[in-house]
C-alpha positions as CSV (number, residue, x, y, z in Angstrom):
1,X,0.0,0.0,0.0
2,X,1.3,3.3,-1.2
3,X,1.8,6.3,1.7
4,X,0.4,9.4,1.3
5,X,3.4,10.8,-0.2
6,X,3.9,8.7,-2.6
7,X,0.1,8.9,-3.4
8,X,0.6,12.4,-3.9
9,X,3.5,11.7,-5.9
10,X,1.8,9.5,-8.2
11,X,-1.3,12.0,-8.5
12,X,1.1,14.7,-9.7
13,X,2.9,12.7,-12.3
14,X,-0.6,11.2,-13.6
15,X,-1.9,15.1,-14.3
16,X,1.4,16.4,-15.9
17,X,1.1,13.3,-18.1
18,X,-2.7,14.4,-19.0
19,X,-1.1,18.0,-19.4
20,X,-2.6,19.8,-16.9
21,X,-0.7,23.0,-15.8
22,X,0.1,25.0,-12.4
23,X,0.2,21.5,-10.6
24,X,0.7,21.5,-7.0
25,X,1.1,19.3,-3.9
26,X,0.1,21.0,-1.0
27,X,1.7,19.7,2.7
28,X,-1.5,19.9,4.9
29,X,-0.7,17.0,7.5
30,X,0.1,19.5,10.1
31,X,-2.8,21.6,9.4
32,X,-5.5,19.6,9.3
33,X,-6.3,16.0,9.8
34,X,-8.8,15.9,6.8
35,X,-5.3,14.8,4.7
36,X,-2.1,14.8,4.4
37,X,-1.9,16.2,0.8
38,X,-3.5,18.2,-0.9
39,X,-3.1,18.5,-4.9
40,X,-4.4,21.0,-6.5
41,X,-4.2,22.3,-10.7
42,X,-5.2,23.6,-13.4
43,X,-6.4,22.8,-17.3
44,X,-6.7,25.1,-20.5
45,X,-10.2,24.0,-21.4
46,X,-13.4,22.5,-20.1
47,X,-12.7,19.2,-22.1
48,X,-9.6,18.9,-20.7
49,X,-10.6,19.3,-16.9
50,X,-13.4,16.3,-18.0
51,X,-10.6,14.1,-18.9
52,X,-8.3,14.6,-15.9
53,X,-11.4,13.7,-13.8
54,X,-12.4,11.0,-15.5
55,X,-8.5,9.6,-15.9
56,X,-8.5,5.4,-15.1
57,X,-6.2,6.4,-12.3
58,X,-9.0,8.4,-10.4
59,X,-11.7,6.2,-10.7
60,X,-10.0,2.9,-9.5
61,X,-6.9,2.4,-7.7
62,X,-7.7,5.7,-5.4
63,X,-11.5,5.9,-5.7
64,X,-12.3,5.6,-2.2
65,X,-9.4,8.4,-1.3
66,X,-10.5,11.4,-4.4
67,X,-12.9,12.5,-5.0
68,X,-14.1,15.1,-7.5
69,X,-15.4,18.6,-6.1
C-alpha cells in the first residue's frame, strides 16, 4: 500500500502526463487532519478538466481516497 506521499506523488505525475498546468502538492498533515496532501491544478479547457477527472487512475486504484469537487 502506497503512503500518502507517494500517493501524492503519483497523482502529480498522472496530471502532468494528461497535461494539466500549475500543478501543486500542497503539505497539509500538520494543518489539518482531513489529509495529508492536498493536490491542486489547473487545465486550458473545459474538455480537458473532463478528462483529468475521468482519468482510469482516479476512478480505480484511489477511488475511495478522491474525489471530484
Amino acid at each position: 500500500m502506497m503512503n500518502s506521499l507517494e500517493m501524492a506523488l503519483e497523482v502529480v505525475k498522472t496530471l502532468d502526463a494528461k497535461k494539466a498546468v500549475s500543478i501543486r502538492a500542497l503539505q497539509t498533515g500538520g494543518v489539518t487532519s482531513v489529509a495529508d496532501y492536498f493536490v491542486i491544478c489547473s487545465a486550458q479547457s473545459n474538455t480537458q478538466v473532463k478528462a483529468l477527472t475521468e482519468n482510469h487512475f482516479f476512478t480505480t486504484e484511489f477511488n475511495s481516497c478522491i474525489h471530484n469537487v
